[in-house]
C-alpha positions as CSV (number, residue, x, y, z in Angstrom):
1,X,94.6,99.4,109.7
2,X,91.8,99.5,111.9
3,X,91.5,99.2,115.8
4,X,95.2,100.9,117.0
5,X,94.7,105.0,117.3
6,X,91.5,107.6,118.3
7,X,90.2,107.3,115.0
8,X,89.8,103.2,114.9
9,X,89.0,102.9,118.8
10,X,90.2,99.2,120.6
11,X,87.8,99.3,124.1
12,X,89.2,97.4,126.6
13,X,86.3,94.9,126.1
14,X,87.6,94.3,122.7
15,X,91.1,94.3,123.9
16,X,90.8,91.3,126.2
17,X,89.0,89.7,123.3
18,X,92.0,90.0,121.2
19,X,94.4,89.0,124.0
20,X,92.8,85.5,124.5
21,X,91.8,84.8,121.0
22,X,95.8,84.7,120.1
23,X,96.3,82.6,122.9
24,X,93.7,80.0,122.5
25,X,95.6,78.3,120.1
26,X,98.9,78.2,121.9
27,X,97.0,76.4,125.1
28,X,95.2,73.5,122.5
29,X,98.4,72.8,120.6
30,X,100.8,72.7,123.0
31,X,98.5,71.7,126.4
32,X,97.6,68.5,124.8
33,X,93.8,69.6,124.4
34,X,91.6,67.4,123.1
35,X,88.4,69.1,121.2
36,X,85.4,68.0,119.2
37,X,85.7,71.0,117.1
38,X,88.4,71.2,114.2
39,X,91.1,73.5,115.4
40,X,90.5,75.7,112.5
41,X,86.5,75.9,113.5
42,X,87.9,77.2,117.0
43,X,90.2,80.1,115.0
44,X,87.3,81.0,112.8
45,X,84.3,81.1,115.8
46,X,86.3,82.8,118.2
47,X,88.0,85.3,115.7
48,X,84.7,86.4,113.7
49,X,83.2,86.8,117.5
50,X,86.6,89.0,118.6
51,X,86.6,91.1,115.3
52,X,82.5,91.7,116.0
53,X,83.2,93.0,119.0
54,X,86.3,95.1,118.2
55,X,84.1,96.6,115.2
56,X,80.5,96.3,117.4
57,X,79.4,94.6,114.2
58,X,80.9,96.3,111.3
59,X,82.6,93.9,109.6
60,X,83.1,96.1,107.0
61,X,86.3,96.9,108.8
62,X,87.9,94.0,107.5
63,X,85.9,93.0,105.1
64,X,85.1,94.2,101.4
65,X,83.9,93.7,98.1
66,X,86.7,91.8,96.1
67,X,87.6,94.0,92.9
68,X,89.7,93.1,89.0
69,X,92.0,94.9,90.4
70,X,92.7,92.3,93.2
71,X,92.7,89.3,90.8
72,X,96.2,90.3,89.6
73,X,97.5,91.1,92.9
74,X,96.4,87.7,94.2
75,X,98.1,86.0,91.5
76,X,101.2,87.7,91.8
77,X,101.7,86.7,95.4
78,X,100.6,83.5,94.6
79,X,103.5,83.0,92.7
80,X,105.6,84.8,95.2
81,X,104.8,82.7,97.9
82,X,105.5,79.5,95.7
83,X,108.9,80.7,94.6
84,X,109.8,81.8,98.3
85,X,108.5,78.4,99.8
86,X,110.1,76.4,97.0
87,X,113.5,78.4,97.6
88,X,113.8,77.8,101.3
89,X,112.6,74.2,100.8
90,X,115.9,73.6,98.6
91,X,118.1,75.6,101.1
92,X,116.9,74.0,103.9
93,X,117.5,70.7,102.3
94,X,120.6,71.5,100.5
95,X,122.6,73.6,102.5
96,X,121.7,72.2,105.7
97,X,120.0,69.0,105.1
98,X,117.2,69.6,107.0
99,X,114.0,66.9,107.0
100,X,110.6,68.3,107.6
101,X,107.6,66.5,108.1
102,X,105.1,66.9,105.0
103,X,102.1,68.6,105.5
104,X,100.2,66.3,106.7
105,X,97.2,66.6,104.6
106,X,99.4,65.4,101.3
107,X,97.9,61.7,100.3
108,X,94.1,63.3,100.9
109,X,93.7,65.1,97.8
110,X,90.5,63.1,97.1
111,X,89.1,63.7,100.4
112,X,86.2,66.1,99.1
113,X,85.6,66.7,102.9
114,X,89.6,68.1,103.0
115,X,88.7,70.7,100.5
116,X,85.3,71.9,102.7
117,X,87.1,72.0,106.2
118,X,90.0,74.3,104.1
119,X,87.3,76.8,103.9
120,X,86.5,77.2,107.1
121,X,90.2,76.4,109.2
122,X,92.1,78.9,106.6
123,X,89.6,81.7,106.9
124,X,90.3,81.0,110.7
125,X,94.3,81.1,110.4
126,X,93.4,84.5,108.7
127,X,91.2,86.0,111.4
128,X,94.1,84.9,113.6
129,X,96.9,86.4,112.1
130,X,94.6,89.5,111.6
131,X,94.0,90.3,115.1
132,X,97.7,89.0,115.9
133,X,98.5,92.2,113.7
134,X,96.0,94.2,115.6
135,X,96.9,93.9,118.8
136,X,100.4,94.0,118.6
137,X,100.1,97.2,116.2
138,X,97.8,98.9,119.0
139,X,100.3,97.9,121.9
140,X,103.6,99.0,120.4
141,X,101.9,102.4,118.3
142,X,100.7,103.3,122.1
143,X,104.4,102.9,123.3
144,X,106.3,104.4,119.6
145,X,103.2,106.3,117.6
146,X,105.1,105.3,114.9
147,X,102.4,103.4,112.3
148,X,104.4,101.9,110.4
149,X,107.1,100.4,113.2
150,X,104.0,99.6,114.9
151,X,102.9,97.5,111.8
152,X,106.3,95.9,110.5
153,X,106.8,95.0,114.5
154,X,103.2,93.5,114.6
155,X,103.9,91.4,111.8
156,X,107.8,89.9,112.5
157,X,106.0,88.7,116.3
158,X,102.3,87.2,114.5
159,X,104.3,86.2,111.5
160,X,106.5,84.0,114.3
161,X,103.8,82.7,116.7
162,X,101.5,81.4,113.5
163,X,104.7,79.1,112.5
164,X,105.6,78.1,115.9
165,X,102.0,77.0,115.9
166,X,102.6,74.5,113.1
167,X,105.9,73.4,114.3
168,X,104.0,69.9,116.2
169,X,103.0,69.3,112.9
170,X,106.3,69.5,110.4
171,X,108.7,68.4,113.6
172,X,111.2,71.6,112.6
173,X,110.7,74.8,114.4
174,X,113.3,76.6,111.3
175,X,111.1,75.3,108.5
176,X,107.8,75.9,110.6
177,X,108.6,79.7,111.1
178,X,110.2,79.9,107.5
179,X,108.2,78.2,105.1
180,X,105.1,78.4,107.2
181,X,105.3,82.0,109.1
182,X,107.2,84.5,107.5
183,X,106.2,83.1,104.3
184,X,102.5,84.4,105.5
185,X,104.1,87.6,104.7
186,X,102.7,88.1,101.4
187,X,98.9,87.4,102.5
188,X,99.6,90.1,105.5
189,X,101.0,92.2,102.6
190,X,97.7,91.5,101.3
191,X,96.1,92.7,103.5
192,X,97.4,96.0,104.3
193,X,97.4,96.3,100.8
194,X,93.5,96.0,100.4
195,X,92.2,96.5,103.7
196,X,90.3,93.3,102.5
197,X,90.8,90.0,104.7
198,X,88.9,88.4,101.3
199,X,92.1,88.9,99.4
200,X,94.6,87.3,101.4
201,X,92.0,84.5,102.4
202,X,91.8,84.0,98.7
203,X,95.6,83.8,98.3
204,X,95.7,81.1,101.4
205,X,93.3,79.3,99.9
206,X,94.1,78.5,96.6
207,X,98.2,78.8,97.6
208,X,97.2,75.5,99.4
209,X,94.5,73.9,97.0
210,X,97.2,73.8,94.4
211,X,100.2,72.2,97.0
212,X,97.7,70.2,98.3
213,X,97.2,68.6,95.2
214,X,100.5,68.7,93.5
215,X,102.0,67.3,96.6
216,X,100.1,64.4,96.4
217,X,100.3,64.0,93.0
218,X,103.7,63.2,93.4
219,X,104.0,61.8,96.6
220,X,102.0,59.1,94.3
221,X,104.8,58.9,91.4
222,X,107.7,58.2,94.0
């Protein structure tokens, strides 16, 4: 985990950087901000620029080569993250009757421009939830020196702010930092895992292709 202790340096440059790339997205989606670029363009432009910075150009840091070995990983949280997100679904519905909005890219599966601005806003949700990770592991590891505290902490709080950021568009804050944040737990776990932001980019990615289109598929049969 880079960019928290003397031998992955955070200058105070960088720092600041990381500070008000987390917040951007809180001031557009809840100050009523109207932009020509895609939200998730904003996430990926502004993160790549924050993690240059932070790394003065290594991106090497965060990213790697993607290896066999990582296939199977990526499928096995694949399926973890389906069976979690199908699981609270239920609960939520059955024990508590909760409604959610559905994402509200279902009904767009033939929208070949959907699939190309995935590329780019999910990469960008990464890079978010990356330097969430790395700022709050760099704040609380200079208060504990405890690594892993500092990393498990890090996680719960970016984990929590990444849902809320999605609760304008499901309408539940529950299912929002449920089904949507803490279930980002298994790209993080990715993540550490690898030390490859590829990895759990891949695992967003197709995670969503395939409830993108299965969602619409049937949305279509009811």
């Amino acid at each position: 985990m880079p960019f928290y202790n003397k031998e992955f340096p955070l200058s105070k440059k960088a720092l600041i950087g990381f500070i008000i790339v987390f917040i951007i997205p809180f001031v557009l989606a809840f100050g009523n901000i109207k932009t020509y670029i895609p939200f998730g363009c904003i996430l990926l432009i502004s993160g790549l620029l924050a993690i240059g910075i932070a790394s003065k150009g290594n991106f090497k840091s965060i990213c790697k080569k993607v290896h066999k070995s990582d296939i199977k990983l990526i499928v096995v949280l694949i399926i973890l993250e389906a069976i979690f997100s199908i699981s609270v679904s239920m609960i939520e519905l059955l024990a508590f009757g909760i409604h959610s909005n559905p994402n509200p890219v279902f009904g767009s599966s033939k929208s070949v421009l959907l699939y190309i601005e995935l590329i780019f806003d999910l990469f960008g949700e990464e890079l978010f939830k990356l330097i969430g990770i790395f700022l709050f592991t760099y704040i609380f590891y200079k208060i504990s020196k405890n690594r892993k505290l500092s990393i498990i902490l890090a996680a719960f709080i970016t984990l929590s702010c990444f849902g809320l950021l999605h609760a304008p568009e499901y309408g539940n804050v529950f299912h929002a930092l449920v089904s949507i944040g803490y279930a980002s737990v298994f790209t993080v776990y990715a993540y550490i895992k690898t030390k490859n932001i590829f990895v759990s980019y891949l695992i967003h990615l197709i995670f969503d292709y395939v409830f993108i289109i299965l969602g619409t598929v049937l949305a279509g049969l009811v």
